[in-house]
Backbone as CSV, one residue per row, in Angstrom:
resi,resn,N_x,N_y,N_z,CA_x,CA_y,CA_z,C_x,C_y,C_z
1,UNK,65.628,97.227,109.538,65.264,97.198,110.943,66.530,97.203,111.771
2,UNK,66.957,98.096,112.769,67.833,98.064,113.539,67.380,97.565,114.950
3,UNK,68.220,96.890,115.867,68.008,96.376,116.906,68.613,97.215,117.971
4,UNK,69.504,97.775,117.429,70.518,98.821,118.380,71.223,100.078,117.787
5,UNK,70.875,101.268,117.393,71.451,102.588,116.735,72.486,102.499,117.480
6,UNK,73.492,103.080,116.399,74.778,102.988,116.642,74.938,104.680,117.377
7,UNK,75.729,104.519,118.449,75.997,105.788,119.415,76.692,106.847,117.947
8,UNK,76.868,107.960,118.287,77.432,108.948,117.141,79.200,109.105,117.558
9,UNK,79.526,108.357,118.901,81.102,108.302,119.491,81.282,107.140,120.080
10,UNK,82.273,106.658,119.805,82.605,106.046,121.387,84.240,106.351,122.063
11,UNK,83.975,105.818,123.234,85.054,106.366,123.598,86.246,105.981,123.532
12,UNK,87.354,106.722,123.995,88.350,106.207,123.379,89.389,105.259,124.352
13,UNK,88.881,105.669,125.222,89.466,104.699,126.844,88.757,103.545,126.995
14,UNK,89.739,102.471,127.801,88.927,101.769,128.384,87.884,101.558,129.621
15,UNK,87.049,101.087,129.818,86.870,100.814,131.090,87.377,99.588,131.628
16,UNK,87.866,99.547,133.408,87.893,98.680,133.994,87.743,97.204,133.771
17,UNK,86.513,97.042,133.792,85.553,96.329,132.980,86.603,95.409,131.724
18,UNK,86.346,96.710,130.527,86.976,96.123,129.321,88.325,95.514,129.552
19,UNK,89.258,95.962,130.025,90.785,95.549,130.483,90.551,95.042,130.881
20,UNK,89.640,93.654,131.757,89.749,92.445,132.073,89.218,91.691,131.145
21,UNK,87.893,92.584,130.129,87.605,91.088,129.367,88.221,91.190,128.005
22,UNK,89.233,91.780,128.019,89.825,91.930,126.654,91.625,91.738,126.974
23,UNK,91.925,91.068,128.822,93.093,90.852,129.014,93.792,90.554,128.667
24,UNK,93.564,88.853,127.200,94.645,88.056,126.430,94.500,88.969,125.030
25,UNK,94.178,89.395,125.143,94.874,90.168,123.486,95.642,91.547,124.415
26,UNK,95.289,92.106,125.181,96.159,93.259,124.978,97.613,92.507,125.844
27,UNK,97.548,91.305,126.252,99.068,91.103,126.881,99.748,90.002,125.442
28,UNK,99.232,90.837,124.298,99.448,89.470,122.595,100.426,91.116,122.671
29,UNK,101.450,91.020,122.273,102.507,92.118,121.486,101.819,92.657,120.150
30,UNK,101.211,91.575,119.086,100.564,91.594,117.971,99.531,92.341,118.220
31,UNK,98.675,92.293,119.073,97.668,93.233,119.570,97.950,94.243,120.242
32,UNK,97.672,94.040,121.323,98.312,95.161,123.034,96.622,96.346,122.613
33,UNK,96.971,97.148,123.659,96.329,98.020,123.482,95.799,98.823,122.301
34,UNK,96.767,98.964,120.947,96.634,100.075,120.037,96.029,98.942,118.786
35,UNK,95.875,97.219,118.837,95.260,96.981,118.520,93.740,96.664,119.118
36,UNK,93.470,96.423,120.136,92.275,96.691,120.891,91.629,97.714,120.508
37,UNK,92.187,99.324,120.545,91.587,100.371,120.434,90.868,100.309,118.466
38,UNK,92.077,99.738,118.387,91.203,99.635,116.602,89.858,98.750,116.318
39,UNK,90.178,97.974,117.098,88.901,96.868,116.944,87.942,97.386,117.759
40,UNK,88.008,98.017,118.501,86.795,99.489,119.633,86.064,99.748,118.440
41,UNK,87.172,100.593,117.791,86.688,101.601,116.638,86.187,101.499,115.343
42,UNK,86.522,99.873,115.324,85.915,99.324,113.827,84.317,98.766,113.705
43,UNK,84.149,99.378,112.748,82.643,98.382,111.873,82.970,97.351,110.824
44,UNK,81.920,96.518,111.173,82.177,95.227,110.487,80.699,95.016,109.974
45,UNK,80.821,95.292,108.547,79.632,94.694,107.926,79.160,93.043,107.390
46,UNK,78.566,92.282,108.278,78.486,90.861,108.142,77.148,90.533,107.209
47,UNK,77.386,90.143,106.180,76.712,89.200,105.011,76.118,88.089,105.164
48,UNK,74.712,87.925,105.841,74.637,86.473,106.230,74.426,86.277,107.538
49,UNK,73.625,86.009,108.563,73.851,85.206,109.712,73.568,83.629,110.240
50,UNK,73.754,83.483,109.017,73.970,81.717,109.053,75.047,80.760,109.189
51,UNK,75.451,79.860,108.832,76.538,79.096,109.004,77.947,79.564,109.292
52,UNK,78.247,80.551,107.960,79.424,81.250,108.344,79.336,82.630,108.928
53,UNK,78.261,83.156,109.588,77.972,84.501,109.724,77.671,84.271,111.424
54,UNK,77.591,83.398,111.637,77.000,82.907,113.255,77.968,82.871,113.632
55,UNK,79.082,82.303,113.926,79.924,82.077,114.548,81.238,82.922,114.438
56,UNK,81.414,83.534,113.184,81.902,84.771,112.627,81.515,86.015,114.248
57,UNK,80.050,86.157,113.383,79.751,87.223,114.886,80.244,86.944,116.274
58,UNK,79.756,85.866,116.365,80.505,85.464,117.826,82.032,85.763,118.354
59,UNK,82.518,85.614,117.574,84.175,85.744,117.981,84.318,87.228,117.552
60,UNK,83.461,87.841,116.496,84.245,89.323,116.429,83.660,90.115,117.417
61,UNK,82.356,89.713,118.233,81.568,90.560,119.210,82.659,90.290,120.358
62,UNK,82.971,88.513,120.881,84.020,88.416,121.703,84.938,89.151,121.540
63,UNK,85.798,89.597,120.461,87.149,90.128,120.099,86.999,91.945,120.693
64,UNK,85.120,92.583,120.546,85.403,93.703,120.971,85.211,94.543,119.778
65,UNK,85.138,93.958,118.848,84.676,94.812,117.827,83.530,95.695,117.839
66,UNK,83.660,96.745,117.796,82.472,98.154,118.297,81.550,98.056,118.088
67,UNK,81.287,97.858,116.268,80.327,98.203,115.925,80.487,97.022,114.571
68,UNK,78.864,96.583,114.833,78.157,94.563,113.490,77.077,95.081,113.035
69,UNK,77.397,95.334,112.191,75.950,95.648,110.782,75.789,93.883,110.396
70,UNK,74.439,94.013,110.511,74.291,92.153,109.903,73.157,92.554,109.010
71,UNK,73.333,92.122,107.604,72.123,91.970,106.510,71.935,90.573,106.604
72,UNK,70.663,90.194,106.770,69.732,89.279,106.500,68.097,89.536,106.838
73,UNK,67.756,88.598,105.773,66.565,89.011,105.608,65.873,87.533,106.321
74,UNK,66.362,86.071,106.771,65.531,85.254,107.330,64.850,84.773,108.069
75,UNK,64.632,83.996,108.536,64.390,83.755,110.114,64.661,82.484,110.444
76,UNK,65.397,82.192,111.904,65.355,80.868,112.411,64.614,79.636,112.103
77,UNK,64.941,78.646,111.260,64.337,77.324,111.375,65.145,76.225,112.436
78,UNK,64.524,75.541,112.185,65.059,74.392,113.244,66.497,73.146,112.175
79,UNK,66.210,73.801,111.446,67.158,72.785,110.650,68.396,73.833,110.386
80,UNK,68.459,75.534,110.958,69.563,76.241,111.276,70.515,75.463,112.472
81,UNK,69.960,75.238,113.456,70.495,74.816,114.449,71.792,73.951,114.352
82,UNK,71.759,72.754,113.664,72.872,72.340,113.105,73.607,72.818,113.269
83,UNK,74.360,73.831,112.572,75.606,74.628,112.320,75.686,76.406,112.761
84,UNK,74.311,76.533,112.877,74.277,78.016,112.891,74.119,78.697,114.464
85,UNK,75.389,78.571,115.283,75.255,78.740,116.795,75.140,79.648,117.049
86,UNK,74.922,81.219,116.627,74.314,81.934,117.316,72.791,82.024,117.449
87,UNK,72.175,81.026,117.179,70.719,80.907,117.338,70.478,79.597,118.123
88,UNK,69.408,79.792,118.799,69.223,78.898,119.962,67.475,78.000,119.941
89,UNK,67.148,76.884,119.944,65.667,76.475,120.033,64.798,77.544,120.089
90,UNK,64.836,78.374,121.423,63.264,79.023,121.382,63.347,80.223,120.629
91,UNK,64.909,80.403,119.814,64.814,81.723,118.318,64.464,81.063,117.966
92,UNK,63.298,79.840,117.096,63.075,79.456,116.293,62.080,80.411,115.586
93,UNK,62.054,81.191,114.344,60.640,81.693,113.766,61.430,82.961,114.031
94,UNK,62.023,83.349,114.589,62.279,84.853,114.991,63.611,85.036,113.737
95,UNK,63.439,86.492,113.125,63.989,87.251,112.706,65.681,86.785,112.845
96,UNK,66.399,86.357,111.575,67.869,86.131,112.950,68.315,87.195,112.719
97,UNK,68.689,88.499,112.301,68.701,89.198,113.165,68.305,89.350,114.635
98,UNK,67.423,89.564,114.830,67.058,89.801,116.184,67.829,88.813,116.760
99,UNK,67.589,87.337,116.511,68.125,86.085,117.291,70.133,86.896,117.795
100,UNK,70.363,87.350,116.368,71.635,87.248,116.925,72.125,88.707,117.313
101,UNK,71.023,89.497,117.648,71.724,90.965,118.392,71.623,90.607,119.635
102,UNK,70.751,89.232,120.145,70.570,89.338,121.532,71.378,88.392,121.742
103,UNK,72.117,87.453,121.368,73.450,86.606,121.423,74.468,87.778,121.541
104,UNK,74.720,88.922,120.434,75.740,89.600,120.901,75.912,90.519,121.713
105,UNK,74.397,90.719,122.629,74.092,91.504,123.505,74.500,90.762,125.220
106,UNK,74.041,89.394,124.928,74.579,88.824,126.069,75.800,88.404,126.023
107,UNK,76.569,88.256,125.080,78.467,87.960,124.896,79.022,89.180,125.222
108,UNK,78.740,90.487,124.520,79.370,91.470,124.925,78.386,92.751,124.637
109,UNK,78.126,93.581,125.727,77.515,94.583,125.587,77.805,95.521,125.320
110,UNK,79.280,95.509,125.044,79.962,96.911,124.870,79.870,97.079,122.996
111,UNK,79.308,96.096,122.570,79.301,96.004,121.068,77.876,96.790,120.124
112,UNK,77.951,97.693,119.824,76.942,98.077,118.331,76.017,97.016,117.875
113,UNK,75.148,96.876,117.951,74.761,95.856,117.132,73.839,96.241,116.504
114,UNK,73.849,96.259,114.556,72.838,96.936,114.339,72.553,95.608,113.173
115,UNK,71.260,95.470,113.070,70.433,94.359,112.261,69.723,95.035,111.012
116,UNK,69.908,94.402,109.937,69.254,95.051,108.257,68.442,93.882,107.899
117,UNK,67.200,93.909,107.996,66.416,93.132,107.972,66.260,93.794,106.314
118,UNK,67.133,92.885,105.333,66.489,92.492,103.613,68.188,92.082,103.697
119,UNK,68.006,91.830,102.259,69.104,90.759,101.611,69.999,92.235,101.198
120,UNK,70.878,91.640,100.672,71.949,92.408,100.135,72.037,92.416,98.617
121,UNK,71.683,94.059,98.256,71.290,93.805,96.437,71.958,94.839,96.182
122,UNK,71.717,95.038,94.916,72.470,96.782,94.068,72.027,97.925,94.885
123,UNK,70.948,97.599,95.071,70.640,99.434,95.802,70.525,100.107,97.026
124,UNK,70.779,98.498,98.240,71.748,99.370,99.386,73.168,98.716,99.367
125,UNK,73.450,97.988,98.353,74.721,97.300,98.961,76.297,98.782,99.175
126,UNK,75.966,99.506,98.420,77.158,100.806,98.652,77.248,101.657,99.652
127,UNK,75.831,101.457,99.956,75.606,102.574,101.170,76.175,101.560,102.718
128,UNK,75.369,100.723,102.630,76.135,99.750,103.296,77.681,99.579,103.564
129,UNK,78.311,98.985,102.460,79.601,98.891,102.403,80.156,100.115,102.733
130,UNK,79.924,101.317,102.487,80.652,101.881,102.332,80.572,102.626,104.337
131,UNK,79.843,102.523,105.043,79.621,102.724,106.345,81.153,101.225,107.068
132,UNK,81.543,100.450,106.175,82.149,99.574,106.828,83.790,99.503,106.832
133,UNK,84.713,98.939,107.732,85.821,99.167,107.802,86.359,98.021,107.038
134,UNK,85.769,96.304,107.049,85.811,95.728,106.654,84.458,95.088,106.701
135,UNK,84.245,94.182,105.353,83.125,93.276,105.058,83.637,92.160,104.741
136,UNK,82.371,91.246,105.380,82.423,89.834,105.105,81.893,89.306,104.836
137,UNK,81.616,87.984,103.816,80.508,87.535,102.725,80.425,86.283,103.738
138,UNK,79.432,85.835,104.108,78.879,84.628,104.504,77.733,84.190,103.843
139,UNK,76.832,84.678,102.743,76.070,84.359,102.285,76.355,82.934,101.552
140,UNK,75.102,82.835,101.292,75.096,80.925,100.658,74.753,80.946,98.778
141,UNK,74.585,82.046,98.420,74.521,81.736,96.779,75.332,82.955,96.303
142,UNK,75.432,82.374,94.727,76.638,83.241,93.813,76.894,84.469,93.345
143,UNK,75.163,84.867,93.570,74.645,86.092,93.180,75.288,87.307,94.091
144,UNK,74.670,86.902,95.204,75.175,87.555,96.573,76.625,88.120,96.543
145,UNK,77.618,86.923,96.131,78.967,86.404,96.280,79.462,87.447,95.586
146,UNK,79.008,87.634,94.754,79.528,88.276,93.086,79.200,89.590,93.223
147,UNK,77.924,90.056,94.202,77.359,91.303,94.674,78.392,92.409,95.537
148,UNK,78.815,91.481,96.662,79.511,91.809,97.551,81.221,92.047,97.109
149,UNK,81.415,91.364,96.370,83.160,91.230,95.828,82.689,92.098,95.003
150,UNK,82.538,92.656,94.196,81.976,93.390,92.816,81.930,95.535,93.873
151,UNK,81.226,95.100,94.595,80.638,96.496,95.493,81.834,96.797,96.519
152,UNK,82.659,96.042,96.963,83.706,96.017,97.743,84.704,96.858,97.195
153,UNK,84.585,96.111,95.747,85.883,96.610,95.420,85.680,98.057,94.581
154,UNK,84.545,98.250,94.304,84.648,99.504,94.004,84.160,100.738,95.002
155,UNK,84.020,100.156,95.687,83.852,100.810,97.218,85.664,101.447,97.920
156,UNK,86.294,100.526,97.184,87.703,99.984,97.893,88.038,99.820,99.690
157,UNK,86.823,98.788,99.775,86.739,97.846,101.196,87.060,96.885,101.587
158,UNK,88.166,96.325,102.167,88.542,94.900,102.326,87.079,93.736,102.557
159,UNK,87.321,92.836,101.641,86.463,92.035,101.962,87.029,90.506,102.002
160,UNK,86.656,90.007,103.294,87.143,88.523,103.674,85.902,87.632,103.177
161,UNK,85.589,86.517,102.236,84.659,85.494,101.661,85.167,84.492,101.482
162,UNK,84.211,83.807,101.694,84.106,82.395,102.129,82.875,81.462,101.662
163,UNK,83.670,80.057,101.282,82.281,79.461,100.856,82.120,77.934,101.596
164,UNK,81.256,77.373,101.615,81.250,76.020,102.171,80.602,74.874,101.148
165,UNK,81.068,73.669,101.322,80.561,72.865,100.687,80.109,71.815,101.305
166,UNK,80.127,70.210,100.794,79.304,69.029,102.017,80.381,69.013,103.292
167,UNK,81.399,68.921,102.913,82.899,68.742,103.650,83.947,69.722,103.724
168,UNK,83.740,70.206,102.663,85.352,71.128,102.234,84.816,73.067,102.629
169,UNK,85.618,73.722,102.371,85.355,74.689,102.349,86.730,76.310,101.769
170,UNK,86.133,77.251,101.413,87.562,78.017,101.383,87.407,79.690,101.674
171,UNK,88.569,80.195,102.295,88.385,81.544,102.716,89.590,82.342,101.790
172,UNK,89.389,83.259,101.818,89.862,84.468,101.347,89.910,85.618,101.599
173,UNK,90.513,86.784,101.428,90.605,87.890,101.797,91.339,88.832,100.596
174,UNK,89.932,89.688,99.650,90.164,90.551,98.891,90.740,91.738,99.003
175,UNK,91.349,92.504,98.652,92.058,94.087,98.524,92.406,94.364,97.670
176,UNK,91.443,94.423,96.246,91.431,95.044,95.278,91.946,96.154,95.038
177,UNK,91.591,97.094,95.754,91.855,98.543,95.952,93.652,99.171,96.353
178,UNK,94.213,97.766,96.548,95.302,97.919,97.093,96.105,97.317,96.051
179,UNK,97.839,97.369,96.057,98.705,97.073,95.687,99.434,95.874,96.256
180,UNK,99.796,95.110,95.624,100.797,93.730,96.359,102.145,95.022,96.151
181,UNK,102.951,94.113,96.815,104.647,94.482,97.140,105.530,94.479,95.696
182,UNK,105.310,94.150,94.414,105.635,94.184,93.201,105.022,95.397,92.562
183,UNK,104.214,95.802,92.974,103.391,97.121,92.058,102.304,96.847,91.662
184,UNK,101.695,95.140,91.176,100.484,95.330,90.772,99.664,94.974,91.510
185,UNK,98.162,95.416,90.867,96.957,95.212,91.764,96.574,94.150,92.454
186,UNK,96.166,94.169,93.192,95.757,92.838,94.047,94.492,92.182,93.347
187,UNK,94.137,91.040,93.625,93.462,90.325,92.463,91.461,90.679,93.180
188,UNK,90.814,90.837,92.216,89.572,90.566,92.669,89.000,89.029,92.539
189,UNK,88.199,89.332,93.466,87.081,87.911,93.167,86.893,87.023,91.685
190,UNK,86.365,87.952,91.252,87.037,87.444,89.422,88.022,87.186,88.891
191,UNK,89.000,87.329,89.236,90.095,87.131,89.243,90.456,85.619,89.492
192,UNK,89.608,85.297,90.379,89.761,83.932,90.926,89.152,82.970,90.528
193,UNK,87.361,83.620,90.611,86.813,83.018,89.697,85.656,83.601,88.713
194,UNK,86.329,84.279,87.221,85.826,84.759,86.317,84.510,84.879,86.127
195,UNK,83.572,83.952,86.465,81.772,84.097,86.381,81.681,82.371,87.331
196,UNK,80.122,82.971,87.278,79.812,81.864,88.363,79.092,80.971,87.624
197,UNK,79.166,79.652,88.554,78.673,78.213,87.485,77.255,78.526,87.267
198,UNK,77.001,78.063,86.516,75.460,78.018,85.472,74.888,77.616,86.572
199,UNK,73.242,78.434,86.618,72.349,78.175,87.402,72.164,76.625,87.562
200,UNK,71.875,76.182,88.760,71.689,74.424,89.014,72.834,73.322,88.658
201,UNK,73.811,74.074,88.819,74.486,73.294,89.106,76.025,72.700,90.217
202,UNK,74.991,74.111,91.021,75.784,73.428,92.513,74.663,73.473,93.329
203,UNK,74.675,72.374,93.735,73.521,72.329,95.103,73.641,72.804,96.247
204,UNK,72.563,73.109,96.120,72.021,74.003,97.586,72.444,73.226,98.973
205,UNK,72.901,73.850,99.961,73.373,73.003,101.080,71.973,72.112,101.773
206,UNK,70.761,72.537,101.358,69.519,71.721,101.781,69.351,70.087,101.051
207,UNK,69.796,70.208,99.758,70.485,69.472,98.417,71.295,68.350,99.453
208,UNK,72.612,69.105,99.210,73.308,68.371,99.491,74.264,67.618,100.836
209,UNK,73.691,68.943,101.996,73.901,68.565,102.954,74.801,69.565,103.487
210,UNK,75.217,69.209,104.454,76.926,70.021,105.318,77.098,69.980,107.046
211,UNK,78.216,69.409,106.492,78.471,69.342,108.254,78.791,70.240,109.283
212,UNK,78.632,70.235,109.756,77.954,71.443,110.952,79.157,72.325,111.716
213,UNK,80.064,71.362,112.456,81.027,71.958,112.642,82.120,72.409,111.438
214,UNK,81.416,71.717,110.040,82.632,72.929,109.420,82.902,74.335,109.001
215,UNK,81.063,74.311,109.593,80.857,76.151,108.786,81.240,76.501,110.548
216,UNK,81.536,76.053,111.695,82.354,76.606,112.597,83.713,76.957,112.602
217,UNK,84.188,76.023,111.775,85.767,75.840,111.365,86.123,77.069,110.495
218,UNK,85.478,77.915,109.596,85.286,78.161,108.344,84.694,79.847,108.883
219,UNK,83.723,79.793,109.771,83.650,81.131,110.559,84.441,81.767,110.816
220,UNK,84.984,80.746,112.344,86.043,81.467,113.169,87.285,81.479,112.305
221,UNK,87.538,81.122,111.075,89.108,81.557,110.485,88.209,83.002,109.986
222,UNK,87.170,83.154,108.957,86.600,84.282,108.286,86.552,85.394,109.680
223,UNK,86.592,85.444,110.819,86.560,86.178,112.048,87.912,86.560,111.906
224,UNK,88.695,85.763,112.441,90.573,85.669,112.314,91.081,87.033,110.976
225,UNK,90.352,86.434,109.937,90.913,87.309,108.874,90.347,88.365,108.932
226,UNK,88.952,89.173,109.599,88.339,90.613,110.064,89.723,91.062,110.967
227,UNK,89.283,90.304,111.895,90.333,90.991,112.998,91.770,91.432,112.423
228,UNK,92.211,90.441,111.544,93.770,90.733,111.635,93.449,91.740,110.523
229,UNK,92.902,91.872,109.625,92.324,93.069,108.682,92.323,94.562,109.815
230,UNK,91.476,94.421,110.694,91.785,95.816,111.898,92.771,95.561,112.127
231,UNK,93.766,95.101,112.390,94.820,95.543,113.763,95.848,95.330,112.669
232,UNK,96.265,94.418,111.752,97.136,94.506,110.833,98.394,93.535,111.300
233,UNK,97.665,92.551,112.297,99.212,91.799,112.437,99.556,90.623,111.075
234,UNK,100.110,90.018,110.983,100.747,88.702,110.684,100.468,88.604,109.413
235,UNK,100.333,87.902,108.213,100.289,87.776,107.017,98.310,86.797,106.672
236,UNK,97.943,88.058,105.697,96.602,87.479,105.624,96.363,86.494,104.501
237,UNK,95.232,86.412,104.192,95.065,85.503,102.707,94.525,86.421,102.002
238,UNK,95.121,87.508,101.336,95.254,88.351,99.987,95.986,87.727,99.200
239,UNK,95.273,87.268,98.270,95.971,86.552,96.733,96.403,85.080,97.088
240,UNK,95.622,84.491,98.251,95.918,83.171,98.608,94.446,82.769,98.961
241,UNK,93.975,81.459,98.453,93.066,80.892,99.060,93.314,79.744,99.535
242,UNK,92.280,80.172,101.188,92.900,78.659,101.797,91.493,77.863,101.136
243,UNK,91.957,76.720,101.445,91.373,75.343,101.230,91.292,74.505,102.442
244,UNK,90.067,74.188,102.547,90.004,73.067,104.003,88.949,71.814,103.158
245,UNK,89.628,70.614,103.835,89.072,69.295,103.526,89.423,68.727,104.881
246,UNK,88.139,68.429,105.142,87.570,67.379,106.363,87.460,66.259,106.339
247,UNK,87.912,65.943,105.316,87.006,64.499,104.772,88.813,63.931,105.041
248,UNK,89.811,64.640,104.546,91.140,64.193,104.399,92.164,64.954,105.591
249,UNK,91.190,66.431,106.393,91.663,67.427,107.944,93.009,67.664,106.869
250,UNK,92.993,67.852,105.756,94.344,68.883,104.721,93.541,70.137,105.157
251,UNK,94.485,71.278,105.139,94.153,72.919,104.744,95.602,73.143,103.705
252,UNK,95.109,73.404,102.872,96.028,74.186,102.015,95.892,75.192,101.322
253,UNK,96.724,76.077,100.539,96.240,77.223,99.912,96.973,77.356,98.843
254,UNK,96.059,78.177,97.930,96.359,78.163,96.389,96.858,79.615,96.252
255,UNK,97.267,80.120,95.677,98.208,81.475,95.211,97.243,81.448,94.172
256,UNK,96.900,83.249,93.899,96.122,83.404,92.800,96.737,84.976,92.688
257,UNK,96.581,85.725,91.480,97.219,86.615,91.234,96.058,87.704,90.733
258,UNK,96.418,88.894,90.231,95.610,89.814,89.441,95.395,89.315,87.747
259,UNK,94.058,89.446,87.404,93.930,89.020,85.852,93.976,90.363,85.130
260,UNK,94.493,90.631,84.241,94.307,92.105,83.466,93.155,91.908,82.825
261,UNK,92.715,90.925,82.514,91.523,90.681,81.439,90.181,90.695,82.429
262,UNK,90.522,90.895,83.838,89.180,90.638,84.408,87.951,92.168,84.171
263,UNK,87.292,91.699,83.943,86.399,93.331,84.155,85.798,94.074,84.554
264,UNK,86.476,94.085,85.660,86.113,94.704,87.374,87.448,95.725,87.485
265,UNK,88.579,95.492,87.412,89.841,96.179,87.838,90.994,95.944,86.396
266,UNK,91.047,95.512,85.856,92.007,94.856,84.342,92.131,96.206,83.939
267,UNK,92.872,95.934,82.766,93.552,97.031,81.720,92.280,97.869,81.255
268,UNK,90.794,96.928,80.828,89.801,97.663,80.439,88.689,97.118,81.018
269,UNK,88.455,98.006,82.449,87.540,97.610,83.027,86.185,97.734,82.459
270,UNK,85.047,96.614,82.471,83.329,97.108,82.185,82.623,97.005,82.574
271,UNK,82.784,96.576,84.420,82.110,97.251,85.341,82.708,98.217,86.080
272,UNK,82.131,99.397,85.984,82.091,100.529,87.323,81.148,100.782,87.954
273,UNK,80.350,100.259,88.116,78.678,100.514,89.030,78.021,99.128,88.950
274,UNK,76.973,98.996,89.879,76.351,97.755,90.186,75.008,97.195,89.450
275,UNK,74.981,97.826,88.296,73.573,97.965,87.530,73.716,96.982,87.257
276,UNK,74.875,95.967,86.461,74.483,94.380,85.740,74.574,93.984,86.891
277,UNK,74.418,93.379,88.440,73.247,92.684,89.116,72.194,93.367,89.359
278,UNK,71.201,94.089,88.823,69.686,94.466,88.538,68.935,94.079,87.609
279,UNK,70.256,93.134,86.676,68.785,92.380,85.803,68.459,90.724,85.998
């Protein structure tokens, strides 16, 4: 279900208009104009419009980003509200899609907004991805997680993911497809973390809880790392994961490298297509 078809151009000037509401980035050197115009021109495929996907949108619709593909398949409850601010009381029951094309319709109108009402599986996830400049995983289980990093990278699409926990949380930013400054490959998702924990035994955030402003905290950096992904300033988290703890307000980050043994991108890769998530 789309909420808004994406125009077949846009343009390449600003309007009036835009040069005032896009004034503090183009007077940023790091930005200026020729990063503005990229973030005009970019699509951003968002995973999720929940915790980390709500507030994500928010700042990349603020930032001017053209064109937001959002897959989800749920709808507003009242126990979203908590943490999930682009939805408001009377979205309750409604589609969030819908909830949040009309959040990014009233933040910025100059933005695309197109809504995929189903989840994200093997058999649109390429077609998908592959319409995108960068993708971002906000989804809440492993399957998904493993879907999206897995399709990214053989897509060869930057993908920024992120996970949350009761307190803590961590972001990242994949480029498989790319080379570090030594020659070798940049690490995938597997890479980081080889397979995912055995069914039931991480609880569900309904389980176990989560605090509200941290999937805000945890957004707007997963936003930070889209954007600087378009425009290309400053140093991202490729082959670094940050780490945030609330409980102790530490952020730190771990260095992680390419595995040859992984089997997604390694010496002998044994995935090239998305068929082992179809069973």
């Amino acid at each position: 279900m789309s909420t808004h078809p994406a125009p077949a151009s846009r343009p390449s000037l600003f309007s009036s208009e835009e040069v005032e509401r896009y004034a503090r980035h183009l007077v940023l050197g790091e930005v200026g104009g020729p990063g503005q115009q990229k973030l005009k021109k970019a699509s951003v495929l968002v995973v999720g419009a929940g915790g980390l996907g709500a507030p994500a949108l928010l700042y990349l619709a603020a930032a001017g980003v053209g064109r937001l593909v959002v897959v989800d398949d749920d709808v507003v409850s009242l126990s979203n509200l908590q943490r999930q601010v682009i939805h408001a009381t009377p979205d309750i029951g409604k589609p969030k899609i819908q909830s949040a094309g009309e959040a990014v319709n009233r933040l910025n109108p100059h933005v695309d907004f197109v809504g995929v009402d189903s989840r994200l599986d093997a058999d649109n996830a390429m077609a998908l991805i592959g319409d995108a400049d960068v993708v971002i995983d906000g989804s809440d289980n492993f399957a998904t997680r493993y879907l999206a990093a897995d399709a990214c990278a053989l897509a060869g699409k930057p993908l920024v993911t992120a996970a949350l926990g009761r307190f803590d949380a961590t972001v990242t930013t994949l480029r498989p497809h790319e080379r570090a400054p030594d020659g070798t490959p940049n690490p995938t998702y597997r890479c980081l973390f080889p397979e995912p924990p055995p069914p039931g035994t991480v609880p569900s955030c309904a389980e176990a809880g989560i605090l509200g402003a941290l999937a805000g905290t945890a957004g707007s950096l997963v936003a930070l790392e889209a954007i600087r992904a378009i425009t290309g300033f400053g140093e991202g988290l490729v082959g670094r994961l940050l780490m945030i703890d609330t409980l102790t307000m530490r952020f730190e980050t771990l260095s992680y490298g390419w595995d040859p043994d992984n089997p997604l991108t390694g010496t002998h890769p044994t995935i090239t297509d998305l068929s082992h998530h179809r069973r």
